[in-house]
C-alpha positions as CSV (number, residue, x, y, z in Angstrom):
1,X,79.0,76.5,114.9
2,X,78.4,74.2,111.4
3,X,78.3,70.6,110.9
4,X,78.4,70.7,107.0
5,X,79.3,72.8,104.5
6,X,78.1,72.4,101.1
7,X,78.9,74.0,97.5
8,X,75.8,72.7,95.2
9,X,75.0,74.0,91.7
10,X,72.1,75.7,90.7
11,X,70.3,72.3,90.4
12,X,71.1,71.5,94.3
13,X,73.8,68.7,93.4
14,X,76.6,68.9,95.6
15,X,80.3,70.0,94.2
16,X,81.4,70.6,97.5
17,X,81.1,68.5,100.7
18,X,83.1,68.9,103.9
19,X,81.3,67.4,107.3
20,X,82.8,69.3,110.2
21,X,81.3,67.2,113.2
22,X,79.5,64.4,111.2
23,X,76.1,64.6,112.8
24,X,73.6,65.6,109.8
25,X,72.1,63.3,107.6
26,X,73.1,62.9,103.7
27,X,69.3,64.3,102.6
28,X,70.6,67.8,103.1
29,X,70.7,68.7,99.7
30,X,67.6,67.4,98.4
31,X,66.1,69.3,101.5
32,X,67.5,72.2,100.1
33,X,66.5,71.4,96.6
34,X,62.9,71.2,98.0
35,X,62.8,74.8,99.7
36,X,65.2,77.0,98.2
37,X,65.9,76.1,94.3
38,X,62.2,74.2,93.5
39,X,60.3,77.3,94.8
40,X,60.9,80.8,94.2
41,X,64.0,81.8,95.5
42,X,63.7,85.3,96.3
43,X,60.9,84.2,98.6
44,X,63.2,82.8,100.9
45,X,65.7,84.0,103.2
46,X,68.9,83.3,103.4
47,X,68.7,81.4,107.4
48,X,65.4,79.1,107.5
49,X,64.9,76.2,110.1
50,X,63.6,72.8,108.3
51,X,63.3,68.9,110.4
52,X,65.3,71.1,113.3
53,X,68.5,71.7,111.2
54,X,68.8,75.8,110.6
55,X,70.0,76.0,106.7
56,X,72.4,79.2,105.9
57,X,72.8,80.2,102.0
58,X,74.4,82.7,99.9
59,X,74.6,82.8,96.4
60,X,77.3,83.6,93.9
61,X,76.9,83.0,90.2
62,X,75.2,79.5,89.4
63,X,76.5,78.1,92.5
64,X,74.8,77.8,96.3
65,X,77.2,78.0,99.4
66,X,75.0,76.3,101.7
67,X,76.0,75.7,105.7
68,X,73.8,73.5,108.2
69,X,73.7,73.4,111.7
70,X,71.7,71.2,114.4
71,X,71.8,74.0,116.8
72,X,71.0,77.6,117.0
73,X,74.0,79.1,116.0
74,X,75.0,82.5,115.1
75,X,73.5,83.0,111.5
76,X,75.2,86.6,110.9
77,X,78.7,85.1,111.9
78,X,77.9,81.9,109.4
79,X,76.4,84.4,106.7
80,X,79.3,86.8,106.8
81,X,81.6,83.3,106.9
82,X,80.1,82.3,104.0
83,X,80.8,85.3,101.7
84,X,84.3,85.5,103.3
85,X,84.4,82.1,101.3
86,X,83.1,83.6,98.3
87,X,85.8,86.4,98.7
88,X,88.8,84.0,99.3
89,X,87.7,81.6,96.3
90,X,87.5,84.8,94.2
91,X,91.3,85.7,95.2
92,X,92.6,82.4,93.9
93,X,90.5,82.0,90.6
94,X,89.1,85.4,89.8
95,X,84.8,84.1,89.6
96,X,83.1,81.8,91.7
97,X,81.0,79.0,89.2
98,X,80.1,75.8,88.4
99,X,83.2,75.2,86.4
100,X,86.1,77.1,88.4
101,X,84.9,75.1,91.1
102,X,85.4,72.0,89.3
103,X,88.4,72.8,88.6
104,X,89.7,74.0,91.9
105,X,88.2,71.4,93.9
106,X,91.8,70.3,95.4
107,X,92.4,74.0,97.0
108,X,88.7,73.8,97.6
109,X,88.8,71.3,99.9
110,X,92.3,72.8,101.5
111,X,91.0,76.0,102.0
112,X,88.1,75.1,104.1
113,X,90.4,72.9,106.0
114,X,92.2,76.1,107.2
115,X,89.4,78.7,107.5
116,X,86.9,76.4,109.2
117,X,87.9,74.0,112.1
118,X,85.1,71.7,114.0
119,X,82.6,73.5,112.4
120,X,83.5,77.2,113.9
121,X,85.3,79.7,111.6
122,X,89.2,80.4,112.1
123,X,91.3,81.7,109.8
124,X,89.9,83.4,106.3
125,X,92.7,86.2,105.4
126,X,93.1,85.9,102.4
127,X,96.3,87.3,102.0
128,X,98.1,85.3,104.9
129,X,96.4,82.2,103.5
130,X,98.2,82.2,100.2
131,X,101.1,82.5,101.9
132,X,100.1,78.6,102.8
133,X,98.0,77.1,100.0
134,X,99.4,78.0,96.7
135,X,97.5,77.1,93.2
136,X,100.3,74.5,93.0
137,X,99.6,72.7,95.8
138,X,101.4,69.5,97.4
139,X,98.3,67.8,96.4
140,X,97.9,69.2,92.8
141,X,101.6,68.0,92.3
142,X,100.5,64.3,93.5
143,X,97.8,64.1,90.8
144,X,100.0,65.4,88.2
145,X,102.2,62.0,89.1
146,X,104.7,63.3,90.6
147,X,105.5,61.5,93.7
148,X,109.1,61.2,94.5
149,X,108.6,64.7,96.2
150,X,111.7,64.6,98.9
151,X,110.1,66.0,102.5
152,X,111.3,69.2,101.9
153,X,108.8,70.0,99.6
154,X,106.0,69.7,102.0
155,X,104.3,72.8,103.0
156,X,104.4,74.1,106.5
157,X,101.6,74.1,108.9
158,X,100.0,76.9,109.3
159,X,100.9,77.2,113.2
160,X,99.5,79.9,115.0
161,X,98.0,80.9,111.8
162,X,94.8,82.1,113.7
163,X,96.4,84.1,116.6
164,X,96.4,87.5,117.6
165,X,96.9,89.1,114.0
166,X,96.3,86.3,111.3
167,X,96.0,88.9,108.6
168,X,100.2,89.7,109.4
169,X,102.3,86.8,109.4
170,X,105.0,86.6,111.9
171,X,108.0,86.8,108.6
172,X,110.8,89.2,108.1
173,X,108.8,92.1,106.3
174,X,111.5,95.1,105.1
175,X,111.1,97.9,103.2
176,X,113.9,100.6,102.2
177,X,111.1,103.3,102.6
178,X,108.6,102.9,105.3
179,X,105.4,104.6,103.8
180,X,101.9,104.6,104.8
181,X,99.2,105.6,102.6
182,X,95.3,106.4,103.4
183,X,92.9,107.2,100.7
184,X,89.7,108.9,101.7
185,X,87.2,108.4,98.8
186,X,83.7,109.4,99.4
187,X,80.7,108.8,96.9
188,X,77.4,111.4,97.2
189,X,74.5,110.2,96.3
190,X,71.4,113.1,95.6
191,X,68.6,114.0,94.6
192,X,67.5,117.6,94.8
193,X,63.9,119.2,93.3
194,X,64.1,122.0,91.0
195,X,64.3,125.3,93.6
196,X,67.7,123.0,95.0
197,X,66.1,121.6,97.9
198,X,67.6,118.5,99.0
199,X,65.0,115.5,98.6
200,X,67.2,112.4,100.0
201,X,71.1,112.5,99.7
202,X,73.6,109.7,101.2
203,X,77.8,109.8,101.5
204,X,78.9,106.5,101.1
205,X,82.6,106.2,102.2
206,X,86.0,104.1,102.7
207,X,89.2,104.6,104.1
208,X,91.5,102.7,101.9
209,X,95.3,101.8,103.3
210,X,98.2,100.8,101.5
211,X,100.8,99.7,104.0
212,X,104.8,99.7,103.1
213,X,105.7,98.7,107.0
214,X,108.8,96.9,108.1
215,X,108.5,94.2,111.4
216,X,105.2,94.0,113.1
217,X,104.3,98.0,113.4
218,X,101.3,99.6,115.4
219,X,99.6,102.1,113.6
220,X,97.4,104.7,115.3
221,X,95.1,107.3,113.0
222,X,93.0,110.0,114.7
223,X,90.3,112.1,113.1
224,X,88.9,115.0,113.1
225,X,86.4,115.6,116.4
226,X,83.7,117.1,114.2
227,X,83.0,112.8,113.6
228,X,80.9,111.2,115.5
229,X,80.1,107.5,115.2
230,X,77.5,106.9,117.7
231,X,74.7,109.2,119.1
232,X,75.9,109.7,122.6
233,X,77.3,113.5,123.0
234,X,76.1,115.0,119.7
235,X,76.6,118.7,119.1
236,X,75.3,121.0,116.4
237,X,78.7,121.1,114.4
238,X,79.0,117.8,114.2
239,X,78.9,115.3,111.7
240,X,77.6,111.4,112.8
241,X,78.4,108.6,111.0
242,X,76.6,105.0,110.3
243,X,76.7,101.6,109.3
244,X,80.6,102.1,110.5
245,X,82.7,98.8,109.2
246,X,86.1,98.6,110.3
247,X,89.1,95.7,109.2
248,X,89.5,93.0,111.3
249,X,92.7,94.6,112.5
250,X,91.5,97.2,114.9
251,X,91.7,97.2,118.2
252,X,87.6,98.2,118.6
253,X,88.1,98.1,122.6
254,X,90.8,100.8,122.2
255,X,88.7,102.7,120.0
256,X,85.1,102.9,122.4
257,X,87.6,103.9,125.0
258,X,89.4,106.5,123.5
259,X,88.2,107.5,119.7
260,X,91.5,106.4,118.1
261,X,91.8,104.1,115.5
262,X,94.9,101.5,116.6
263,X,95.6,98.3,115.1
264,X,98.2,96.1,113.2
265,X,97.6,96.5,109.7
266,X,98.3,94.1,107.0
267,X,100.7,93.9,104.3
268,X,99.5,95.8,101.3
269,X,96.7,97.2,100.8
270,X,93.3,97.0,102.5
271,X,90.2,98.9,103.1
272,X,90.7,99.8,107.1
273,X,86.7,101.2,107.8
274,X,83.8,101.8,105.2
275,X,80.5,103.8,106.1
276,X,77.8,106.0,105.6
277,X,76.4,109.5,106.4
278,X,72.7,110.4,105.0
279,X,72.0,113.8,107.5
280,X,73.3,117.3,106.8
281,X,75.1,116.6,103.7
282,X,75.5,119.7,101.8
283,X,75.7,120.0,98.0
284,X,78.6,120.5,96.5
285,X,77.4,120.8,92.8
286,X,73.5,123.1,92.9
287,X,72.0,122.3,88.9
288,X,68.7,123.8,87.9
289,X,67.5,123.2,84.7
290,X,64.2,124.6,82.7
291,X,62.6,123.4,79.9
292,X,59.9,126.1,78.2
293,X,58.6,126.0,74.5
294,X,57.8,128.6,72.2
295,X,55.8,128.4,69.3
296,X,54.5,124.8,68.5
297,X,57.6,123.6,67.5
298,X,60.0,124.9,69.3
299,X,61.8,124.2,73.0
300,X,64.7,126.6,74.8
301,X,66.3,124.7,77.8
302,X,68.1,126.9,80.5
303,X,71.0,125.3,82.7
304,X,72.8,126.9,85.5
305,X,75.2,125.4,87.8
306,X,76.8,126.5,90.7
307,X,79.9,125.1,92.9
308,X,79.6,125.2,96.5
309,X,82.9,123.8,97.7
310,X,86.0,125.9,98.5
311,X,87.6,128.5,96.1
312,X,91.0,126.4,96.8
313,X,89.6,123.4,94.8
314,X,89.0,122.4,91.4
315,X,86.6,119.6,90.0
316,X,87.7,117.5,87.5
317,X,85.7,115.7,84.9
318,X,82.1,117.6,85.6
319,X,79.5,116.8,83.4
320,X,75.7,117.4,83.0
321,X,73.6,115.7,81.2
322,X,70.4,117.4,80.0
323,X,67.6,114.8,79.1
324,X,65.7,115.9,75.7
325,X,63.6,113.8,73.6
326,X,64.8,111.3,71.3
327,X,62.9,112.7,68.2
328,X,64.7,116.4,68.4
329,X,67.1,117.3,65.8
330,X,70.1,118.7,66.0
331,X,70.1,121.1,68.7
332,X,71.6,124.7,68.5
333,X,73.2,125.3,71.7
334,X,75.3,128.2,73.8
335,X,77.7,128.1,76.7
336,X,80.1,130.5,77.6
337,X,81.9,127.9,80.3
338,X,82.8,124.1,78.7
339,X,80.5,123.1,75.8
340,X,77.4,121.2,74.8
341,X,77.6,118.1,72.7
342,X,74.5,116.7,71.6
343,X,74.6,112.8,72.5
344,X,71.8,110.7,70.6
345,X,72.5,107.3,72.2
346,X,71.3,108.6,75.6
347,X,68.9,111.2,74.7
348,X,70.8,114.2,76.5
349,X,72.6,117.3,75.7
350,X,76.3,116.9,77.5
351,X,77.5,120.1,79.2
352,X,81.3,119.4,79.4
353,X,82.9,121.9,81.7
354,X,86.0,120.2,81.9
355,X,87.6,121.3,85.6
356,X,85.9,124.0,87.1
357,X,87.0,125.5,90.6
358,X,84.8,125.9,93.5
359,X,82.6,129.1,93.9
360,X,81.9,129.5,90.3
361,X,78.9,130.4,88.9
362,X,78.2,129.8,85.1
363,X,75.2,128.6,82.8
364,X,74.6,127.4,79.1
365,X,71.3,127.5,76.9
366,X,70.2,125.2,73.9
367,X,67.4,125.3,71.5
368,X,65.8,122.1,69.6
369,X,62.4,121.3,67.4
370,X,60.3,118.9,67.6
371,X,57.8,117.6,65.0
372,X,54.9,119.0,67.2
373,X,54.3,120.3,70.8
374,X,51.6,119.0,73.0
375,X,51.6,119.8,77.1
376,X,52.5,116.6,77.7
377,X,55.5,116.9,75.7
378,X,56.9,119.4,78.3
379,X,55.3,117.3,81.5
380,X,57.5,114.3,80.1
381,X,60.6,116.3,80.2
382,X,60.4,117.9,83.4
383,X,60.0,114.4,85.1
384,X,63.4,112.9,83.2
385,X,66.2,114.3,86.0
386,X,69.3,116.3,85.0
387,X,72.5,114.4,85.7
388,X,75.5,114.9,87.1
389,X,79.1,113.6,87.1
390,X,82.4,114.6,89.1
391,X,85.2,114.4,90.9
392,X,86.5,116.4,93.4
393,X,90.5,115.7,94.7
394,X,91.5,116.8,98.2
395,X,88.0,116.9,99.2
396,X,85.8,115.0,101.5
397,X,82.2,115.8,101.3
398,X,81.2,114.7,105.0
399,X,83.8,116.8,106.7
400,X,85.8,113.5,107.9
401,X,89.3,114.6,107.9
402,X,92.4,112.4,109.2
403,X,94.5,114.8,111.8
404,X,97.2,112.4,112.1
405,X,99.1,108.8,111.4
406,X,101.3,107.1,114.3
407,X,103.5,104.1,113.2
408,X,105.4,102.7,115.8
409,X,107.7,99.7,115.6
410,X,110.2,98.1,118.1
411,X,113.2,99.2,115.8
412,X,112.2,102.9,115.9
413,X,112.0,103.5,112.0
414,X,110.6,106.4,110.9
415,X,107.8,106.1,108.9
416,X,106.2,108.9,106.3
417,X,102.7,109.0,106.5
418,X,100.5,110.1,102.6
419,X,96.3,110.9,102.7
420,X,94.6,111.8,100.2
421,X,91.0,112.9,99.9
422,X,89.0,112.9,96.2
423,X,84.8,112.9,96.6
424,X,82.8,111.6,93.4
425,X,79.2,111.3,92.0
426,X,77.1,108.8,92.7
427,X,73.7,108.5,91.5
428,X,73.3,112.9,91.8
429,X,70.4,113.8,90.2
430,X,67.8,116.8,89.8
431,X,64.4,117.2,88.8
432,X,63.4,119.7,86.8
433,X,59.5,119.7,87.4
């Protein structure tokens, strides 16, 4: 619970004021000037307690979003409330600054009207609350004199806005084709020594949901039962998930009980859960990469790379970037799969192999001169990493596999259910020392 909500510049004058409960004094921002902006920021957290007023900050841009409360509230729910904010603005004028919040002040002001009420946080769908507060607003229209507006014109009142399912308006959605459509896109991050050992690797991933739904439908989406998402019951074949994130929309209850994912989606699209896997991740792309040097002037580099994933698939768009000095000359190169491009402007040899299926084996060699060779020369190379880039379609890295999509609606429609899976490069690295 807040009393005050601020939006100050980045030097602590406010833009912004709205005073939910009107019990904290009007030295607020200098307070803030004093602690936050005046000292070194990045010493300071984001929730601090100062003259027994707890002070809760985010930052976007040049401008604070600053809220203040008299009592010890719930800092995560006033934190997460804040960048909500910072979302929502970003919906209506595309960056959150100094200036567009200058000029947006009037649907500002109306926003936090209907996302905040006493102080405690209601209503901050974004989507469902342009449906109410438009960029031309009853109030815009006022200032821009014109004020014979017949009653008519008034907007409605957002009534049982913040009910059961605020992100789904009760309105007459229809759609010829009832379609649902689940994207599973998973990003590996990894870093693996020369022999292929894995060193640290992470799967970041998101479900993403585009929803095509006539009425007020209730979707249900079951996975695989190699997924875990807690720790309780875990077998040897199985995969378990963290940091899990789900929309708003489901039911979590339903889902502790009975490990199904049910809920009332929104129009459109949405990410539905987001999270993160960093144990018994496999590779799917093994580099190795050697650098030796003959004569005194003279380097050979060796590549190999092997796919691990399924025969069935093909990787699109693989790449590997093969770090060399930046005073080599024109390297002579050889590859019997794709084909080597020297590229100055990052210091690497690109291995293009184009798509390339799984279970394929292939390698390439180059050959380059430097002015002289010293030990170190060699040293230096082996600690730059070799790089990789792809994507894989139909693929999920962590195993996470949807089994099936339920959409039921009191009219009975049938809807036709679409997933798709495609698994990409992160930060995938390997050392070649």
């Amino acid at each position: 619970m807040a009393s005050v909500l601020y939006i100050l510049d980045s030097k602590g004058s406010p833009l912004i004021y709205r005073s939910y409960r009107g019990d904290i004094s009007q030295d607020v921002p200098s307070i803030f000037q004093q602690r936050v902006i005046d000292e070194e920021e990045a010493r300071i957290t984001p929730v601090f307690e100062e003259q027994g007023h707890i002070y809760t900050f985010v930052r976007e841009n040049d401008v604070y979003l600053l809220m203040v409360s008299n009592i010890n509230a719930c800092s995560l729910q006033q934190v997460a409330f804040l960048h909500r904010c910072v979302s929502v603005f970003k919906a209506y004028f595309k960056t959150v600054t100094q200036e567009t919040v200058r000029g947006n002040f009037v649907i500002i002001y109306e926003l936090l009207d209907e996302m905040c009420d006493f102080g405690f946080p209601q209503f901050t769908e974004e989507k469902a609350l342009r449906e109410y507060i438009l960029q031309s607003t009853f109030l815009t229209r006022i200032m821009g004199n014109k004020t014979t507006l017949a009653q008519s014109e008034l907007p409605a009142a957002v009534t049982g806005a913040a009910g059961s399912t605020p992100w789904r308006l009760p309105r007459n959605y229809k759609y010829s084709n009832n379609q649902v459509f689940l994207d599973v896109i998973e990003q590996v991050d990894m870093l693996a020594n020369q022999a292929g050992e894995t060193l640290s690797s992470e799967i970041v991933g998101t479900v993403k949901m585009q929803s095509r739904l006539s009425g007020m439908p209730t979707c249900t989406v079951g996975v695989n039962d190699k997924i875990l998402f807690d720790r309780t019951g875990r077998s040897g074949n199985t995969v378990e998930m963290e940091d899990i994130t789900f929309h708003q929309c489901v039911k979590l209850n339903q889902f502790e009980s009975e490990r199904v994912i049910s809920f009332v989606p929104p129009d459109g699209e949405f990410t539905l859960l987001s999270y993160r896997l960093n144990d018994r991740i496999q590779q799917p792309v093994k580099v190795s990469c050697t650098f030796t040097h003959h004569g005194t002037t003279r380097v050979k580099v060796l590549c190999t790379l092997q796919t691990k994933y399924r025969t069935s698939l093909t990787a699109n768009e693989m790449e590997v970037y093969i770090p060399i000095p930046s005073d080599a000359d024109h390297p002579q190169s050889n590859s019997q799969t794709g084909h080597l491009q020297y590229a100055p402007q990052v210091n690497a040899l690109v291995w293009n192999l184009g798509k390339i299926a799984g279970n394929r084996h292939c390698s390439c060699s180059a050959e380059f001169h430097l002015p002289s060779i010293r030990s170190s020369d060699i040293k230096d190379l082996s600690k730059m990493p070799v790089k990789v880039r792809f994507v894989i379609p139909y693929f999920a890295a962590s195993g996470f596999q949807v089994r099936y999509v339920k959409v039921s609606e009191k009219s009975n429609y049938v809807a036709t259910p679409w997933v798709r899976y495609v698994t990409q490069s992160g930060v995938y690295e390997i050392r070649t020392d």
